[in-house]
PDB file of N, CA, C and O in Angstrom, chain B, residues numbered from 101:
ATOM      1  N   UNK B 101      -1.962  -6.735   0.840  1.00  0.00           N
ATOM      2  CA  UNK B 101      -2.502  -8.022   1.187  1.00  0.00           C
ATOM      3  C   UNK B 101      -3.011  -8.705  -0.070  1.00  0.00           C
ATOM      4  O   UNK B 101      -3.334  -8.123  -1.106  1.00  0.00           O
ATOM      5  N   UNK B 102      -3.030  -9.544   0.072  1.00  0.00           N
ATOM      6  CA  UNK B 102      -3.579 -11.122  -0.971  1.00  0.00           C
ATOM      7  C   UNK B 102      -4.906 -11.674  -0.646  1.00  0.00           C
ATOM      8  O   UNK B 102      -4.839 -12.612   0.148  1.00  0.00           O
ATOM      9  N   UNK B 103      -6.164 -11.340  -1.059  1.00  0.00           N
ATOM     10  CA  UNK B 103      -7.090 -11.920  -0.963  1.00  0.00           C
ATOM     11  C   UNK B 103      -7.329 -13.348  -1.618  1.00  0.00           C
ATOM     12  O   UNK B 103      -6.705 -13.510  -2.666  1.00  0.00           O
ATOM     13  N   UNK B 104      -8.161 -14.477  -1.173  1.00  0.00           N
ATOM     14  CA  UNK B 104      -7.698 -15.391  -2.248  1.00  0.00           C
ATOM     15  C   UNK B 104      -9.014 -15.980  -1.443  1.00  0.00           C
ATOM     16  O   UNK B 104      -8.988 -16.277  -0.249  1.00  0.00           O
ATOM     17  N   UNK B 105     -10.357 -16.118  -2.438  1.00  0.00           N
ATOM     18  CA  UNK B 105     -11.308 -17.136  -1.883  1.00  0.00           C
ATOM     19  C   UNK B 105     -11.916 -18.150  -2.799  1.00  0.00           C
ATOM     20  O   UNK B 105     -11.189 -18.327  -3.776  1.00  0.00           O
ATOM     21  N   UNK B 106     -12.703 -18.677  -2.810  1.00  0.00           N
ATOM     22  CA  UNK B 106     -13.447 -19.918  -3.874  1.00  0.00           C
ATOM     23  C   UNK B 106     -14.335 -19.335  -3.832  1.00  0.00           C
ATOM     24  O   UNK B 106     -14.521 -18.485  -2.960  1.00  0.00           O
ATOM     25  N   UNK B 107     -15.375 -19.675  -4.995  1.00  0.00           N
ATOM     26  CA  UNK B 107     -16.663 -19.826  -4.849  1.00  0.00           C
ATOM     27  C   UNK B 107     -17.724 -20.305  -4.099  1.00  0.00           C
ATOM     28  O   UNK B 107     -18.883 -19.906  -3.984  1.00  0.00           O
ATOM     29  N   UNK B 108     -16.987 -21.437  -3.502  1.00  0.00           N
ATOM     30  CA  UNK B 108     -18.051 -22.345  -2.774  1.00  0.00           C
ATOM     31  C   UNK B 108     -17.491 -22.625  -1.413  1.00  0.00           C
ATOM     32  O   UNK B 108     -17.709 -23.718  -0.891  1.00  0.00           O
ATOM     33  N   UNK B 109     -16.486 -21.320  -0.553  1.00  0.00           N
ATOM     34  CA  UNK B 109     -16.133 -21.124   0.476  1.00  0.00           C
ATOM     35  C   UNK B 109     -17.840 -21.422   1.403  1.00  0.00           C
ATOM     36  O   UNK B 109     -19.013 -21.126   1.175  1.00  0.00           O
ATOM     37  N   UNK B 110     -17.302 -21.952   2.187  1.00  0.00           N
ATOM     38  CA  UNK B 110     -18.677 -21.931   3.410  1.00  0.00           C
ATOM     39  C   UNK B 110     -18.399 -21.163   4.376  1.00  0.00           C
ATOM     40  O   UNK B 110     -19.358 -21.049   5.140  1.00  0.00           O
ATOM     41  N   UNK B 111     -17.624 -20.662   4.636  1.00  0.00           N
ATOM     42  CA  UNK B 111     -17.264 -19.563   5.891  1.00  0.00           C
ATOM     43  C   UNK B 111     -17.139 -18.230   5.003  1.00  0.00           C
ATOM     44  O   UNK B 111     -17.384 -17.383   5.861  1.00  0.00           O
ATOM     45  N   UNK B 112     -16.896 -17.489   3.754  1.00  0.00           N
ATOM     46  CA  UNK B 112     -17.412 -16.724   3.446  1.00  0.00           C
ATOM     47  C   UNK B 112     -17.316 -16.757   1.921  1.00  0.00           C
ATOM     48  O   UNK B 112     -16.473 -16.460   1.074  1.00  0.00           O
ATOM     49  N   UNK B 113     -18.724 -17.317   1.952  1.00  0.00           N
ATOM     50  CA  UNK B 113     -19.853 -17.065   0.348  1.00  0.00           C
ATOM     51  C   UNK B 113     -19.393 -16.250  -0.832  1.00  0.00           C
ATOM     52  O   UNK B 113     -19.141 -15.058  -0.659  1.00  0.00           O
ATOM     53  N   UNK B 114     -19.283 -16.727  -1.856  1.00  0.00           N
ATOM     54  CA  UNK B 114     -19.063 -15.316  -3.063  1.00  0.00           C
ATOM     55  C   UNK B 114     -19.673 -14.078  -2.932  1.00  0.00           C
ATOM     56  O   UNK B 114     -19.209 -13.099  -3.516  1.00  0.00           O
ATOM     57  N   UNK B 115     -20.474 -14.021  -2.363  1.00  0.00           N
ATOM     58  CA  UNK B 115     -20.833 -12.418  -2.466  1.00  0.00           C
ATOM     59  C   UNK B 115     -20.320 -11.842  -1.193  1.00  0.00           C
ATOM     60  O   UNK B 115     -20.229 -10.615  -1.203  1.00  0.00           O
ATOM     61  N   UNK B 116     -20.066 -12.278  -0.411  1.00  0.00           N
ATOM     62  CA  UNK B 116     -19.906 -11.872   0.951  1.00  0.00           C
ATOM     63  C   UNK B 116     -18.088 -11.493   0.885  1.00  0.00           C
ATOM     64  O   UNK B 116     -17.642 -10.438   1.334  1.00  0.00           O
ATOM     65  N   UNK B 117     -17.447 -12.281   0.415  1.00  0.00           N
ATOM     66  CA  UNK B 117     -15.798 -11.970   0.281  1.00  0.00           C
ATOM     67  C   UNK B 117     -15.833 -11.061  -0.821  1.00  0.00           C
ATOM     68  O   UNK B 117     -14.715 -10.565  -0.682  1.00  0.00           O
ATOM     69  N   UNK B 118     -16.388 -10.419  -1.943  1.00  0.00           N
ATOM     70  CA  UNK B 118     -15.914  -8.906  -2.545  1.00  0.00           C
ATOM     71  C   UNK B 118     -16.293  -7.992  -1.321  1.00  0.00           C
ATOM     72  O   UNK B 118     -15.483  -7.185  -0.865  1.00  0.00           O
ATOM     73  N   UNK B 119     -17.273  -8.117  -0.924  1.00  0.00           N
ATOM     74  CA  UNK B 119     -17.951  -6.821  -0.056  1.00  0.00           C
ATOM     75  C   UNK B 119     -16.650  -7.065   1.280  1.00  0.00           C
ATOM     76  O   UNK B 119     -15.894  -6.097   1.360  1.00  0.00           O
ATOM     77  N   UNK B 120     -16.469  -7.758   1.879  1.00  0.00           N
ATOM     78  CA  UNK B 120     -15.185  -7.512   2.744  1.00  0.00           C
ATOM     79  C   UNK B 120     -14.297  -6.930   2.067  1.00  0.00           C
ATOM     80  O   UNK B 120     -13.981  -5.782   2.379  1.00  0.00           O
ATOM     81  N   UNK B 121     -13.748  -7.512   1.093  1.00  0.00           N
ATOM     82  CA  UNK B 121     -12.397  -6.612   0.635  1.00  0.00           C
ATOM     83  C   UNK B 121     -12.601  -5.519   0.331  1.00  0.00           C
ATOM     84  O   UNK B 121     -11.637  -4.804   0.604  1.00  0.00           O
ATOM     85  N   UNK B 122     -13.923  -4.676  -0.406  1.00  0.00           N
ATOM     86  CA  UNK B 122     -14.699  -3.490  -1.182  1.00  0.00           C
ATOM     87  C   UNK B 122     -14.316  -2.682   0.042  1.00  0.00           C
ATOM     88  O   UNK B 122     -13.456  -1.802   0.061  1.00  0.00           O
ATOM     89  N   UNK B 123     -15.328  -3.233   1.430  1.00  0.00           N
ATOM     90  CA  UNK B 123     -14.902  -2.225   2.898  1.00  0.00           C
ATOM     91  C   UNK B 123     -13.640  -2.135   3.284  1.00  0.00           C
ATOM     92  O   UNK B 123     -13.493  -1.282   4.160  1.00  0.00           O
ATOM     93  N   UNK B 124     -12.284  -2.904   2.844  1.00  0.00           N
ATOM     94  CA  UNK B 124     -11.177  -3.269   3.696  1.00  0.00           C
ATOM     95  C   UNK B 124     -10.864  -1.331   2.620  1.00  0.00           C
ATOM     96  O   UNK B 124     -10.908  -0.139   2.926  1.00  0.00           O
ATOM     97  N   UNK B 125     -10.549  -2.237   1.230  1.00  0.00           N
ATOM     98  CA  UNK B 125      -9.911  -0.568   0.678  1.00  0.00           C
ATOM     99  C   UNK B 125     -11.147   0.429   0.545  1.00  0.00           C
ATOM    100  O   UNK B 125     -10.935   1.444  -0.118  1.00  0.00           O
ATOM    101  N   UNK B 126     -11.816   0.338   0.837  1.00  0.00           N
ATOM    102  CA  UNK B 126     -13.114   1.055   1.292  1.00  0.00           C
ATOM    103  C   UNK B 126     -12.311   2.217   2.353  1.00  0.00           C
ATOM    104  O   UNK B 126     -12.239   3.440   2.229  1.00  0.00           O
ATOM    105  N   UNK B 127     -11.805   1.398   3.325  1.00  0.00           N
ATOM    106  CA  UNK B 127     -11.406   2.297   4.201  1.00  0.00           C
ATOM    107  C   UNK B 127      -9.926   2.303   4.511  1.00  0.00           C
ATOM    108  O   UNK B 127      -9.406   2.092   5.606  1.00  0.00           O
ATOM    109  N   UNK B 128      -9.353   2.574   3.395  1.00  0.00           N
ATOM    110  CA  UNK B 128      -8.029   2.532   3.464  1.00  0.00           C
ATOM    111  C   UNK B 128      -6.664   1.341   3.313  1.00  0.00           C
ATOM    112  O   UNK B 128      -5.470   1.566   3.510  1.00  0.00           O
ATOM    113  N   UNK B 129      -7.156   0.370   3.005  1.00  0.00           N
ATOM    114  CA  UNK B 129      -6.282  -1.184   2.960  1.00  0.00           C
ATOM    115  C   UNK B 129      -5.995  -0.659   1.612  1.00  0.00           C
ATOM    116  O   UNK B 129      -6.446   0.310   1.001  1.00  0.00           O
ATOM    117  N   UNK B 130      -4.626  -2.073   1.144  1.00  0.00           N
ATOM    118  CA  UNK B 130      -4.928  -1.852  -0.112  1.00  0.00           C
ATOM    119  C   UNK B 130      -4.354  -3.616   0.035  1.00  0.00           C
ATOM    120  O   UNK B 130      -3.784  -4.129   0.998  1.00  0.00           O
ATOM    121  N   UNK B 131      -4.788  -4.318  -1.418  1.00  0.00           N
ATOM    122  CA  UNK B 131      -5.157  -5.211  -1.598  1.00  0.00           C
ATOM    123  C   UNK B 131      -5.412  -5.934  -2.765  1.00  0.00           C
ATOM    124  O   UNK B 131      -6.045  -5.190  -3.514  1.00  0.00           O
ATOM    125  N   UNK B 132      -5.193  -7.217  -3.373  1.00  0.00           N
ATOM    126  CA  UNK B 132      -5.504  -7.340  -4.016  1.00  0.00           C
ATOM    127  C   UNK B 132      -6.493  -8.520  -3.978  1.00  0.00           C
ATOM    128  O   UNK B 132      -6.435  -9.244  -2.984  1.00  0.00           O
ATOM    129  N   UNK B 133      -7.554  -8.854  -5.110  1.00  0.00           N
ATOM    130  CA  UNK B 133      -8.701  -9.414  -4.397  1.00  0.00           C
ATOM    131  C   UNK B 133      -8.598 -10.813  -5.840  1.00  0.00           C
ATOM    132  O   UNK B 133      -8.447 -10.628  -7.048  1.00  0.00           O
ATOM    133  N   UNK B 134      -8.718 -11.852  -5.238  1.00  0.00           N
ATOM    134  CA  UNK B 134      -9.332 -13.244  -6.295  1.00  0.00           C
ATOM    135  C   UNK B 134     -10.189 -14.136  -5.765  1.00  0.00           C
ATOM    136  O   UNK B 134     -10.425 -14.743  -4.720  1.00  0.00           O
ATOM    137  N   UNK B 135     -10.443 -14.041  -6.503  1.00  0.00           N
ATOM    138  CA  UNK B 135     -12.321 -15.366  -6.363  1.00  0.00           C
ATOM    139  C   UNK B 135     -12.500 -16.637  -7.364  1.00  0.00           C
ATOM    140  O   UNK B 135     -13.196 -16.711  -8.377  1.00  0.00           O
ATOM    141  N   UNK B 136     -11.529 -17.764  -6.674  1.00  0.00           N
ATOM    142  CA  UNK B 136     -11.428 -18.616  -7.465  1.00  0.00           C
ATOM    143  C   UNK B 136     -12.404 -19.548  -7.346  1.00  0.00           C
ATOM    144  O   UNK B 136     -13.020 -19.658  -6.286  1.00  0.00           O
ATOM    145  N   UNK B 137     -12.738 -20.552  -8.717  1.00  0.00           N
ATOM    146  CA  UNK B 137     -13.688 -21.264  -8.964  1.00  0.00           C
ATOM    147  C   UNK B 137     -13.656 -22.344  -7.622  1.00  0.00           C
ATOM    148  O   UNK B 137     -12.811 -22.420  -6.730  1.00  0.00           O
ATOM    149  N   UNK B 138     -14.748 -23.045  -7.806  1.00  0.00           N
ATOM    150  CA  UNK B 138     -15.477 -23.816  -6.880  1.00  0.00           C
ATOM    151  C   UNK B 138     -14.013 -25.000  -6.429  1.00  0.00           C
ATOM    152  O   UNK B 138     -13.158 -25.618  -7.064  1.00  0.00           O
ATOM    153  N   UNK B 139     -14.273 -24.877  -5.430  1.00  0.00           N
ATOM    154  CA  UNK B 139     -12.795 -26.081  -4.875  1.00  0.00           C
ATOM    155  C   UNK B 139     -13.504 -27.288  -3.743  1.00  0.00           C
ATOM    156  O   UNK B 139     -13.854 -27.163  -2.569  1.00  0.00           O
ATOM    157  N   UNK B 140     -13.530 -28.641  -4.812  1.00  0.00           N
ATOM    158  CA  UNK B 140     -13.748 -29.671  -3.740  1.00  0.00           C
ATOM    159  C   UNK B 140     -15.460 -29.504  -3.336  1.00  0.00           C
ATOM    160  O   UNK B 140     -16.277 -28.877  -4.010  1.00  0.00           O
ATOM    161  N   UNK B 141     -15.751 -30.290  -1.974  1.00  0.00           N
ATOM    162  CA  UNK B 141     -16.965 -30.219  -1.689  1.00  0.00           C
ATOM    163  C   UNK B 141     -17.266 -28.267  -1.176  1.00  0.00           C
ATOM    164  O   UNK B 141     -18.234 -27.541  -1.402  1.00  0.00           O
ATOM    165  N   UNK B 142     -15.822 -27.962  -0.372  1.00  0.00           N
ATOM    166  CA  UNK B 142     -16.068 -27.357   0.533  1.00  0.00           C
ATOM    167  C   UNK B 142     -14.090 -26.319   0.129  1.00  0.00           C
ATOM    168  O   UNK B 142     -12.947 -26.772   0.187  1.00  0.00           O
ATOM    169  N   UNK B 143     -14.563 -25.021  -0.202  1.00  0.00           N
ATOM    170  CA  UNK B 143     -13.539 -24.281  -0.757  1.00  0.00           C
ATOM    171  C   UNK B 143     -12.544 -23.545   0.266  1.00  0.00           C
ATOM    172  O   UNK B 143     -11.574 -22.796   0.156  1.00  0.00           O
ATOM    173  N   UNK B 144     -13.389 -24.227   1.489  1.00  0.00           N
ATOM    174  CA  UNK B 144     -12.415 -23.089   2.444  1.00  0.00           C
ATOM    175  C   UNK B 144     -11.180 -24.136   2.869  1.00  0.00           C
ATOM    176  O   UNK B 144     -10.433 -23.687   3.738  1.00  0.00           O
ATOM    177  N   UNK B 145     -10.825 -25.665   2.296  1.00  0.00           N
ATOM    178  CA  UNK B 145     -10.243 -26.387   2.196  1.00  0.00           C
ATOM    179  C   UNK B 145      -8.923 -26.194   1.249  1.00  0.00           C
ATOM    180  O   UNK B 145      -7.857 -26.809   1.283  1.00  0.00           O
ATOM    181  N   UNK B 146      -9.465 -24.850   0.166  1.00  0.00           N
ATOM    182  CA  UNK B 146      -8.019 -24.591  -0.887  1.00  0.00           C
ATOM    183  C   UNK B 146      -6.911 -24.608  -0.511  1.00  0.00           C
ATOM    184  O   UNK B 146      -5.987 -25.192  -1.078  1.00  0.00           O
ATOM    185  N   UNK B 147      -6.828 -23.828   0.721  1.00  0.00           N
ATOM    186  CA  UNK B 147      -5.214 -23.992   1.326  1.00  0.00           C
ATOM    187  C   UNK B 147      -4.357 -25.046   1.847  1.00  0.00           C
ATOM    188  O   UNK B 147      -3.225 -25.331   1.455  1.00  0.00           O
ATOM    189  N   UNK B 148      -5.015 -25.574   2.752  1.00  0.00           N
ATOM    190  CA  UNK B 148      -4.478 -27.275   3.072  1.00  0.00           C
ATOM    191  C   UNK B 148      -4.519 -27.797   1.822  1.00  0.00           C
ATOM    192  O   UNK B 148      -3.669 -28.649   2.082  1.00  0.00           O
ATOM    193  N   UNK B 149      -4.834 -28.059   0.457  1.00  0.00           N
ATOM    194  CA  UNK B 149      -4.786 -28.870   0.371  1.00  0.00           C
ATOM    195  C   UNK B 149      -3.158 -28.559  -1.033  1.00  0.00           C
ATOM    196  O   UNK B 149      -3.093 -27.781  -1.985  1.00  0.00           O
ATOM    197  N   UNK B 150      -2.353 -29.360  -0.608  1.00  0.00           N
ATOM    198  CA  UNK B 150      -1.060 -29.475  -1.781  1.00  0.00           C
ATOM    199  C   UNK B 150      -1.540 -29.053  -3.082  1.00  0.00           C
ATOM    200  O   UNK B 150      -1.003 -28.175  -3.758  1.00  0.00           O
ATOM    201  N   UNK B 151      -2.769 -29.838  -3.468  1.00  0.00           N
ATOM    202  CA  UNK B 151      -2.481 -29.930  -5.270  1.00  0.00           C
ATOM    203  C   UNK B 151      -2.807 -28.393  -5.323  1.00  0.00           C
ATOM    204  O   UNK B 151      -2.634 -27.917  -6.445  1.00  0.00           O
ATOM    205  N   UNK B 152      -3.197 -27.595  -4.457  1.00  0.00           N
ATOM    206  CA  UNK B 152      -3.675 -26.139  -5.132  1.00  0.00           C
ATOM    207  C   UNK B 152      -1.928 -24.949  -5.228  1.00  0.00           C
ATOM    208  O   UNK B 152      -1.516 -23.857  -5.617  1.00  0.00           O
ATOM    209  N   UNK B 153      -1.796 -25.352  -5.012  1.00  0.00           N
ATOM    210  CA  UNK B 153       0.185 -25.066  -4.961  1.00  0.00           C
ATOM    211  C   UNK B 153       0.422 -24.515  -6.501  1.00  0.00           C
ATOM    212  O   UNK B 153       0.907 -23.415  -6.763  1.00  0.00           O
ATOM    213  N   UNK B 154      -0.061 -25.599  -7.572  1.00  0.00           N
ATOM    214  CA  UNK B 154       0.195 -24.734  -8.484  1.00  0.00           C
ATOM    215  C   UNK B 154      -0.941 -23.554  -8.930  1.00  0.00           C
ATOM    216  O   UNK B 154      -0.419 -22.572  -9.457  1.00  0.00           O
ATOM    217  N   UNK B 155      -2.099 -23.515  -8.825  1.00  0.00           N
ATOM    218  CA  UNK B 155      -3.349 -22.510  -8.548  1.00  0.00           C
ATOM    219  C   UNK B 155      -2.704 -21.128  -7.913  1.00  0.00           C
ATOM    220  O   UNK B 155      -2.782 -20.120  -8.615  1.00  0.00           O
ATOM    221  N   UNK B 156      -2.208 -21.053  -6.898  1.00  0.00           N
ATOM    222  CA  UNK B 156      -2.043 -19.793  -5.816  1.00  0.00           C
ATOM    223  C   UNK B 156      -0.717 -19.106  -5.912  1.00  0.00           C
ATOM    224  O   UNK B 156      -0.518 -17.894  -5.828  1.00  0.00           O
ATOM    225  N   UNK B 157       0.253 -20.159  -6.119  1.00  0.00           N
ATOM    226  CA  UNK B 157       1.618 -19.931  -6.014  1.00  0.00           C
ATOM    227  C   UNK B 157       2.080 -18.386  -7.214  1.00  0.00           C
ATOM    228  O   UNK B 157       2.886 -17.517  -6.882  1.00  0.00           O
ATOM    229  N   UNK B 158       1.311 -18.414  -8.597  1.00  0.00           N
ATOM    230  CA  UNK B 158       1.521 -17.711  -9.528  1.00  0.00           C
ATOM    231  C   UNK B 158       0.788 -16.256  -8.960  1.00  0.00           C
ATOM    232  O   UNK B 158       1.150 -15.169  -9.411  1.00  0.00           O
ATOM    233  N   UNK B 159      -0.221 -16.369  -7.979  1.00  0.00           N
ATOM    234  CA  UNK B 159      -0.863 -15.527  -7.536  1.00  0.00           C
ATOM    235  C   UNK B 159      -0.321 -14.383  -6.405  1.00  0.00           C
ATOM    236  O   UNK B 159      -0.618 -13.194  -6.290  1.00  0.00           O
ATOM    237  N   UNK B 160       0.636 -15.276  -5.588  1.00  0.00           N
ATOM    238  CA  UNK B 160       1.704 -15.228  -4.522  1.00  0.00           C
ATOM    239  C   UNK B 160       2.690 -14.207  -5.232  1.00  0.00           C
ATOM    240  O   UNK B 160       2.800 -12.999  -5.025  1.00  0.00           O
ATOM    241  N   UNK B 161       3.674 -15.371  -6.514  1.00  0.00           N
ATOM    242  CA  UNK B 161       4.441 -14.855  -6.585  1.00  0.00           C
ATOM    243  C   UNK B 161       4.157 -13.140  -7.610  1.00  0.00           C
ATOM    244  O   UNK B 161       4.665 -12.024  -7.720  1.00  0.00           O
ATOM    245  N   UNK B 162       3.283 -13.759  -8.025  1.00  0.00           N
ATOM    246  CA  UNK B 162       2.843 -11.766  -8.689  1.00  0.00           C
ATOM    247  C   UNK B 162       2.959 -10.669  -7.749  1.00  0.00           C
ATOM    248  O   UNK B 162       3.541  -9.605  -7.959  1.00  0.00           O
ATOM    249  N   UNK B 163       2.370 -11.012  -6.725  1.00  0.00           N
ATOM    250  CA  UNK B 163       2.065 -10.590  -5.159  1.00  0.00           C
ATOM    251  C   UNK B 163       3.670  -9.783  -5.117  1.00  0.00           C
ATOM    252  O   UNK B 163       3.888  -8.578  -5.244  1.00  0.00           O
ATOM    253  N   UNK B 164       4.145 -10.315  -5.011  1.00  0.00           N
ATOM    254  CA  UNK B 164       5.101 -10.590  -4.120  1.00  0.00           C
ATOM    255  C   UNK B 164       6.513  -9.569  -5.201  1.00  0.00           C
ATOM    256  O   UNK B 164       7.213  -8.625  -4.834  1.00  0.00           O
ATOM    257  N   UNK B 165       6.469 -10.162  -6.325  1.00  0.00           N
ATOM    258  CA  UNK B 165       7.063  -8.901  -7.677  1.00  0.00           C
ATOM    259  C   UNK B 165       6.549  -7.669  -7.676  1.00  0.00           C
ATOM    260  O   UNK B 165       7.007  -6.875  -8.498  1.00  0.00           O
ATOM    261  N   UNK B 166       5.648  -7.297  -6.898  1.00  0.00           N
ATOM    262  CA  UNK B 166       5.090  -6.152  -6.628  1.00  0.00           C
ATOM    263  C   UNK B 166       5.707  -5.377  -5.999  1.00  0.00           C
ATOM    264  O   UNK B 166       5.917  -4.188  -6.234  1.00  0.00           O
ATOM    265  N   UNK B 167       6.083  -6.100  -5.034  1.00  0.00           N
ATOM    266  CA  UNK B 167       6.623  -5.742  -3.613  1.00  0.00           C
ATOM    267  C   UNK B 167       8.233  -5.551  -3.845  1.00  0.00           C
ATOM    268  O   UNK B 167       8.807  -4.961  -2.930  1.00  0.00           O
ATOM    269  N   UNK B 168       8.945  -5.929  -4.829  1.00  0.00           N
ATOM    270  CA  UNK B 168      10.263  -6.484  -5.310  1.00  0.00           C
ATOM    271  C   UNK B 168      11.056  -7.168  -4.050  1.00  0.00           C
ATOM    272  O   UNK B 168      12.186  -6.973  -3.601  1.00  0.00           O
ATOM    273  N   UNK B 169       9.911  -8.118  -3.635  1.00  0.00           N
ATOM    274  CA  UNK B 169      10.523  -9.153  -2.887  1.00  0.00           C
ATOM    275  C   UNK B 169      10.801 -10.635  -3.843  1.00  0.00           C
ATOM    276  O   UNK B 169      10.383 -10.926  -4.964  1.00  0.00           O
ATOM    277  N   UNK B 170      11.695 -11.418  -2.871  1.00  0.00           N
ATOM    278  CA  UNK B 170      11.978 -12.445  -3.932  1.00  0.00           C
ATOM    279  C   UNK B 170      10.701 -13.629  -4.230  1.00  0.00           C
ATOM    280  O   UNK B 170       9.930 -13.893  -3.307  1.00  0.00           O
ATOM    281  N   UNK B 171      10.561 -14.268  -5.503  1.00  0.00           N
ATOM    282  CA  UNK B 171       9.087 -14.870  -5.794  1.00  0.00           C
ATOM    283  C   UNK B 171      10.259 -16.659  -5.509  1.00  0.00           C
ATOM    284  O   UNK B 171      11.337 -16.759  -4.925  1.00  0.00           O
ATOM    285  N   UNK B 172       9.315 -17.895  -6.298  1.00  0.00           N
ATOM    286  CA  UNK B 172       9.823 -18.931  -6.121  1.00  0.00           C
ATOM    287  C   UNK B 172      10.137 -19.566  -7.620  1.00  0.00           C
ATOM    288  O   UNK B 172      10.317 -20.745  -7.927  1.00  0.00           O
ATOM    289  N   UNK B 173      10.139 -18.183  -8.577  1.00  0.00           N
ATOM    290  CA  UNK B 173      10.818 -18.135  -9.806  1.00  0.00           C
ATOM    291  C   UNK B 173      12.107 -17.797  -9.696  1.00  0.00           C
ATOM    292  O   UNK B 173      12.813 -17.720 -10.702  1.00  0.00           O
TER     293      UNK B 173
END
């Protein structure tokens, strides 16, 4: 899995999204975890919004070369 949060998420806080992922492979997940800088008023907005496309996409496709599935390189 692909973790991917902001800083200034309002549904879950910087400190609160390591400690989820910490418990996820805590107990067996595996995962990879990013905590990107502050997005907009309100960060839990990163995904809707287009311009973050180039932000995530490099994040995705790493993701995803992992897996030796195909990326959008």
């Amino acid at each position: 899995m692909v973790w991917i949060y902001t800083e200034n998420d309002h549904f879950f806080p910087a400190d609160l999204s390591p400690k989820m992922y910490n418990a996820f492979v805590n107990g067996g997940g595996t995962a990879k975890f990013y905590l990107l800088p502050t997005f907009a008023k309100d960060g839990h907005t990163f995904f809707p919004s287009k311009s973050t496309i180039p932000t995530w996409m490099p994040i995705f496709d790493e993701f995803l070369k992992m897996l030796n599935l195909p990326t959008s390189n």
